[in-house]
C-alpha positions as CSV (number, residue, x, y, z in Angstrom):
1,X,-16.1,29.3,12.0
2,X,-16.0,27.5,15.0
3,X,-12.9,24.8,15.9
4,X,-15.3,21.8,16.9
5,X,-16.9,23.0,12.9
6,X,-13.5,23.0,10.7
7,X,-13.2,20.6,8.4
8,X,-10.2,18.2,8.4
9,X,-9.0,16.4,5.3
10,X,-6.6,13.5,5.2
11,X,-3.6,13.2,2.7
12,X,-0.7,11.1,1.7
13,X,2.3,12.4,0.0
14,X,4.7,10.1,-2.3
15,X,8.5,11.0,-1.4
16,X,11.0,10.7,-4.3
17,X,11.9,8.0,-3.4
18,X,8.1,6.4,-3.4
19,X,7.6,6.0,0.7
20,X,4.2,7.1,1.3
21,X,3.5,9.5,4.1
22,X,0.1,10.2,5.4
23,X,-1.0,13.2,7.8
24,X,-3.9,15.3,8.2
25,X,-4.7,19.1,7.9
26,X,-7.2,21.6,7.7
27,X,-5.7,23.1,4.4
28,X,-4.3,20.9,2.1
29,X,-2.5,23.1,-0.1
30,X,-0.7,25.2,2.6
31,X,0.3,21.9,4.4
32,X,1.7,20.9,1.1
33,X,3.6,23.7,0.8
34,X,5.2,23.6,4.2
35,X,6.0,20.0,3.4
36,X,7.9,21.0,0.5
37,X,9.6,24.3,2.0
38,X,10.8,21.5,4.6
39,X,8.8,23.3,7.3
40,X,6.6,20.5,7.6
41,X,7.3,16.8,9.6
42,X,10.7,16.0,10.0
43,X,10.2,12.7,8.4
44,X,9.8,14.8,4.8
45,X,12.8,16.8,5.3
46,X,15.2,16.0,2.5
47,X,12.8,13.5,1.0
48,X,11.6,15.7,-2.0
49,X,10.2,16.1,-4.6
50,X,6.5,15.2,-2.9
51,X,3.5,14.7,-4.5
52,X,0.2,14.7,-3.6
53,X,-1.3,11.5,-3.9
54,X,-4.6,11.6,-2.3
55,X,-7.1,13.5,0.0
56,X,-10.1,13.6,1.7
57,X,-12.5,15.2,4.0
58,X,-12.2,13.5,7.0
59,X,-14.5,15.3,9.2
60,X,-13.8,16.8,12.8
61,X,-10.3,17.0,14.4
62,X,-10.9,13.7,16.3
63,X,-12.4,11.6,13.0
64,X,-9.1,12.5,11.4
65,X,-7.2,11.3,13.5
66,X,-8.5,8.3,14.1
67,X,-8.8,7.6,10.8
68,X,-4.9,8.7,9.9
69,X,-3.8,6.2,12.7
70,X,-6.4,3.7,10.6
71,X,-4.3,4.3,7.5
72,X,-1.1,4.4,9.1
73,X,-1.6,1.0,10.0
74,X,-1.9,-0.3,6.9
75,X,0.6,-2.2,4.5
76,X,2.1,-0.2,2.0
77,X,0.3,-2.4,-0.5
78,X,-2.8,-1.2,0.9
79,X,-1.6,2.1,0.9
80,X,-1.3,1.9,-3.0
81,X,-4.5,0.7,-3.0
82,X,-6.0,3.5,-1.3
83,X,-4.1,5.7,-3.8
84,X,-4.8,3.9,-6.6
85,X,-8.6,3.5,-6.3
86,X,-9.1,7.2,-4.7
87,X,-12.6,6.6,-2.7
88,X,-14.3,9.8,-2.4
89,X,-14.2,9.1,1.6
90,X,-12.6,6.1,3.9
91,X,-16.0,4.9,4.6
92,X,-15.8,3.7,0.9
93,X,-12.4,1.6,1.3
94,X,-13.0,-2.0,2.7
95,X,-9.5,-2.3,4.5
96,X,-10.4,0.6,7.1
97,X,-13.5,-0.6,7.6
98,X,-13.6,-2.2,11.1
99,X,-16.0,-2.9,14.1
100,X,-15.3,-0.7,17.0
């Protein structure tokens, strides 16, 4: 598989302590993992257990990261929101939904 045809998925992890980190990833499980092993971002380091909270396909490399700085902008109660009402894709949630 080509790079410009590999899926990205977008994810947020809750820390322990119930901050909500979101990044994105190709493989959701092994990025998960590294999280955990404290191989992933800094900002997780020491801020176990994690959970996985939510994910989605997010398309190419640059969708994904457009929409992660999308979500990253949000408040954390629309964070919870996003989390609590798991939309199949961002499309489907009404506080990313903005004219470009």
């Amino acid at each position: 598989m080509k790079n410009s045809e590999t899926t990205w998925f977008l994810y947020l992890l809750r820390t322990g302590s119930g901050l909500l980190y979101t990044g994105i990833t190709t493989d959701v499980a092994r990025r998960l993992a590294q999280h955990q092993s404290g191989k992933g971002a800094r900002a997780l380091r020491g801020k176990g257990p994690l959970a996985l909270v939510y994910h989605c396909v997010a398309g190419d490399r640059s969708t994904a990261l457009k929409w992660e700085y999308r979500v990253k902008q949000l408040s954390k109660m629309q964070k919870e929101r996003l989390v609590q009402h798991q939309p199949s894709t961002l499309i489907d949630f009404p506080p990313l939904i903005r004219s470009d």
